[in-house]
N, C-alpha and C positions, 0 to 999 in steps of 0.2 A: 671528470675524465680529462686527461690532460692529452694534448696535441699526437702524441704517438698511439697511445690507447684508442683513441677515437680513429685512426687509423685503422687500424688491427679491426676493430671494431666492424668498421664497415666491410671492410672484405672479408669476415666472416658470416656478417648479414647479407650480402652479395654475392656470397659462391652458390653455388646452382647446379647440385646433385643430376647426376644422368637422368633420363626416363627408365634404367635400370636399374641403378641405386635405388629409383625412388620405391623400384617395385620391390627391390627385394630388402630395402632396412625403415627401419623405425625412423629414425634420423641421419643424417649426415654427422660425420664428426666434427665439424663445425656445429653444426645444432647444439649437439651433445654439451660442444663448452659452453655455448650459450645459456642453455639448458641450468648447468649447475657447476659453470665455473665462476673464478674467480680471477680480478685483476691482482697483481702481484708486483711486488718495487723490486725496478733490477736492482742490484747489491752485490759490490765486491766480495769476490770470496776469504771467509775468513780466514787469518792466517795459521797455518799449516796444513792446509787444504790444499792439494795439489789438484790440476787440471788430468781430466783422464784425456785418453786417445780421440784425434778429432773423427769427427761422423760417429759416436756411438754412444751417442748423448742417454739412450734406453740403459745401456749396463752402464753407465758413469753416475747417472741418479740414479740406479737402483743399488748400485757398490756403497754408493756415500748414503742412501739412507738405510743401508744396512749396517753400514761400521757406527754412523752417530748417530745414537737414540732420540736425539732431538730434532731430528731431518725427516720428512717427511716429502715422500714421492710425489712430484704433481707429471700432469701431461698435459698437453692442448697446444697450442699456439705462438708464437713470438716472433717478433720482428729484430732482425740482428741489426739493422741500421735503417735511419729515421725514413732513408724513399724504399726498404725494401717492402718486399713483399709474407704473408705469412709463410711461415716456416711450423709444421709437425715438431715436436720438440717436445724434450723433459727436464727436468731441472729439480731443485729441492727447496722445500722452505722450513721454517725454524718453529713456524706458527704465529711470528709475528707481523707476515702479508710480506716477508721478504723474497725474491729469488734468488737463488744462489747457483748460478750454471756453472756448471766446472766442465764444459765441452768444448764452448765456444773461449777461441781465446781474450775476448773482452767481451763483459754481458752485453746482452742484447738490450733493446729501449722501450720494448714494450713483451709483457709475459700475460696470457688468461689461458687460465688453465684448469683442473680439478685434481683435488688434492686428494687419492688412495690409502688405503688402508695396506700396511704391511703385512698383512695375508693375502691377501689379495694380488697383491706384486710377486710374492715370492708362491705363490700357488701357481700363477699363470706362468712366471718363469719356469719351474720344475715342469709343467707339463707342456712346452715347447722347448725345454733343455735350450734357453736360448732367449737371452732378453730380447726382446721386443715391444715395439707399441702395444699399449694399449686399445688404443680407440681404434689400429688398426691390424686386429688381433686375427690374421688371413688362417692363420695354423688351424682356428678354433670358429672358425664362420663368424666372423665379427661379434662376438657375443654383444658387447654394450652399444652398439649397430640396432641389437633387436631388445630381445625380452627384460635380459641382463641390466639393461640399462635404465629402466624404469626399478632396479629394483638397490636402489644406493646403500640400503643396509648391509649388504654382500660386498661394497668397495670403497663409499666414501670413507675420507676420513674428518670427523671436524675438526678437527685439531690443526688443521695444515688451512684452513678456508682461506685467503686472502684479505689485502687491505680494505675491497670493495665486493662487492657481485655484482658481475656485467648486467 
């Protein structure tokens, strides 16, 4: 784990769900990446890749790994600069442990995250007409918050895991 990762790191193992959250979810979304994410290498985006619109980093991964078959949706976590703090975030990988953000206008320094199944992305879209987080799926009562989320057959994807597991 290298100096930014171990960052990210801690203040995922550090954040500290409400007395509400705690009552009403399985996990925190932080857990969750814990749980069954993976670290991921920031990586320039490849050329002819264009950056989508800033703030909607949800429909810009889920655009780009709809157009290219070899992209696969991740969510969870990252750090856009080495003192920041984590950031909610989605990005794409190739299935080589790369990230590839086309949000942010230079990748960020550290990515963990969990890489989804393309039904899964484009089910939860169609039934919020409206990309959005995943792990912060309010439309639909946080499903991978509770039941949903213990059950990875329904959203992982392996193919997209990462260079490591947190």
């Amino acid at each position: 784990m290298n100096e930014q990762q171990q960052k990210l790191y801690e203040q995922l193992l550090n954040a500290q769900p409400t007395s509400a959250a705690k009552a009403r979810f399985l996990r925190s979304m932080e857990q969750f990446v814990l749980d069954y994410g993976w670290w991921y290498d920031p990586s320039p985006l490849p050329d002819g890749i264009e950056r989508g619109p800033a703030q909607q980093c949800y429909k810009n991964a889920q655009i780009l790994s709809a157009e290219y078959p070899g992209f696969i949706y991740c969510e969870g976590f990252a750090l856009f600069k080495r003192i920041g703090i984590r950031v909610l975030h989605s990005w794409v990988t190739d299935g080589q442990g790369r990230a590839f953000d086309n949000t942010w206008p230079k990748h960020g320094v550290a990515y963990a995250g969990v890489p989804f199944n393309k039904s899964f992305v484009m089910d939860t879209y169609l039934k919020n007409h409206a990309s959005i987080s995943l792990l912060d799926d309010w439309q639909n009562n946080y499903p991978l918050r509770g039941e949903l989320g213990d059950q990875p057959d329904k959203w992982y994807e392996q193919a997209g895991e990462g260079c490591a597991k947190i």
